[in-house]
C-alpha positions as CSV (number, residue, x, y, z in Angstrom):
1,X,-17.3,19.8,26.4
2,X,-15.8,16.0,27.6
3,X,-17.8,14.1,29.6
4,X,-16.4,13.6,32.9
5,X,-18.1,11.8,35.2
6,X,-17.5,8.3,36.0
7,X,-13.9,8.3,34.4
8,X,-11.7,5.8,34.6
9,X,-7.7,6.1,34.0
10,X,-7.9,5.3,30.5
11,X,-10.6,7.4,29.8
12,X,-9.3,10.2,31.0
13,X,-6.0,9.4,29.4
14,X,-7.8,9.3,25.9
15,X,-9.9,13.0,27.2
16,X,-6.4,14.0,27.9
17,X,-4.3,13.6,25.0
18,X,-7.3,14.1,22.5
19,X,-8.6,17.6,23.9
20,X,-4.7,18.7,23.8
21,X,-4.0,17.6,20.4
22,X,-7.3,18.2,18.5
23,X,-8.8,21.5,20.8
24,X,-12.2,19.9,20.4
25,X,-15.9,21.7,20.0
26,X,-16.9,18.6,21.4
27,X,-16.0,15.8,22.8
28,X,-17.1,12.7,24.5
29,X,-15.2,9.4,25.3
30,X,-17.2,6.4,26.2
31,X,-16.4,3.6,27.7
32,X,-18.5,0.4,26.1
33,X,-16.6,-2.7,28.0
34,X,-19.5,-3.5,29.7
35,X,-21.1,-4.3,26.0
36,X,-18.8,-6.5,25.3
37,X,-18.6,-8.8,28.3
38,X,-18.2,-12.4,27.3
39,X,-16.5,-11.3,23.7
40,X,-13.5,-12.0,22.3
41,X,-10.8,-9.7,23.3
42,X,-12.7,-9.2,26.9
43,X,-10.4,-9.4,29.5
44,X,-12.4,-10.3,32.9
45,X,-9.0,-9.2,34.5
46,X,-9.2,-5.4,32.4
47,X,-11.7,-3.1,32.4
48,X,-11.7,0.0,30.2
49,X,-10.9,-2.1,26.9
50,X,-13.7,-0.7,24.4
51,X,-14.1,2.8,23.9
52,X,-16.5,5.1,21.5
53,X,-14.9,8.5,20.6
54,X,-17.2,11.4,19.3
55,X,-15.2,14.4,18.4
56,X,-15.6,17.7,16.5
57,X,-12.7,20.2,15.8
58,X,-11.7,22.1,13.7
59,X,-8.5,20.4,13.3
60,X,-10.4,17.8,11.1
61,X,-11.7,20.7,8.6
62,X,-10.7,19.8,4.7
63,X,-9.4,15.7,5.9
64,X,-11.4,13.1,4.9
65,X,-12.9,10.0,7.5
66,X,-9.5,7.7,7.0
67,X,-7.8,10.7,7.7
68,X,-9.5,11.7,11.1
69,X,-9.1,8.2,11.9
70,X,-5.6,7.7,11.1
71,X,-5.1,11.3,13.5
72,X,-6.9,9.8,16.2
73,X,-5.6,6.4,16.2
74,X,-2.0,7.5,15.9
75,X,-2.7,9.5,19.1
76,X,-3.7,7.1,20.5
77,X,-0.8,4.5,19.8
78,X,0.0,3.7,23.1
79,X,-3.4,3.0,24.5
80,X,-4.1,1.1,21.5
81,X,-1.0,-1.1,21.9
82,X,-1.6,-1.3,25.4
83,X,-5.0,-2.7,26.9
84,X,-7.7,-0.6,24.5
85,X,-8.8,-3.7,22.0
86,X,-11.1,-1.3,20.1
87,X,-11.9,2.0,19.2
88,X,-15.0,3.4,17.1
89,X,-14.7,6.9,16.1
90,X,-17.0,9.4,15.0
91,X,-14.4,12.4,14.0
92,X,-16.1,15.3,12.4
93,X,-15.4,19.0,11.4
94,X,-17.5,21.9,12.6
95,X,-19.3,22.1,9.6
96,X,-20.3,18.8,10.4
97,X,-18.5,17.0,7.2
């Protein structure tokens, strides 16, 4: 279901709290830093400080995009507040909407 390998703190902190609060189909938590290497809001001190989400559960089922966003970013407050500068999400239902 999550992708594991080569996880870092963070990551596994977002795998964590995600796959307890959403009991996802799927889920994978990626960690693009390295992307963004030389970009504003890249910290040479910090790694672990972009992240792509894909996620499908059922606890998304009749909510629109905003909606899954808000969920994930709200559960995600303190990683967000924290060191995570950003966050692209692709949240979807099991029937795919």
């Amino acid at each position: 279901m999550a992708e594991t390998g080569n996880c870092g703190a963070v990551r596994a902190r977002i795998t964590e709290k995600l796959t307890a609060a959403l009991a996802p189909l799927s889920l994978n938590v990626i960690d693009e830093t390295h992307h963004h290497a030389g970009h504003m809001g890249h910290h040479h001190d910090r790694s672990e400080t972009h992240f792509r989400v894909e996620v499908v559960s059922a606890a998304f089922s009749g909510k629109g995009r905003v909606d899954r966003h808000r969920m994930i970013n709200s559960l995600l407050a303190e990683e967000l507040a924290g060191g995570v500068h950003a966050l692209a999400i692709d949240a979807r239902a099991p029937d795919g909407a």
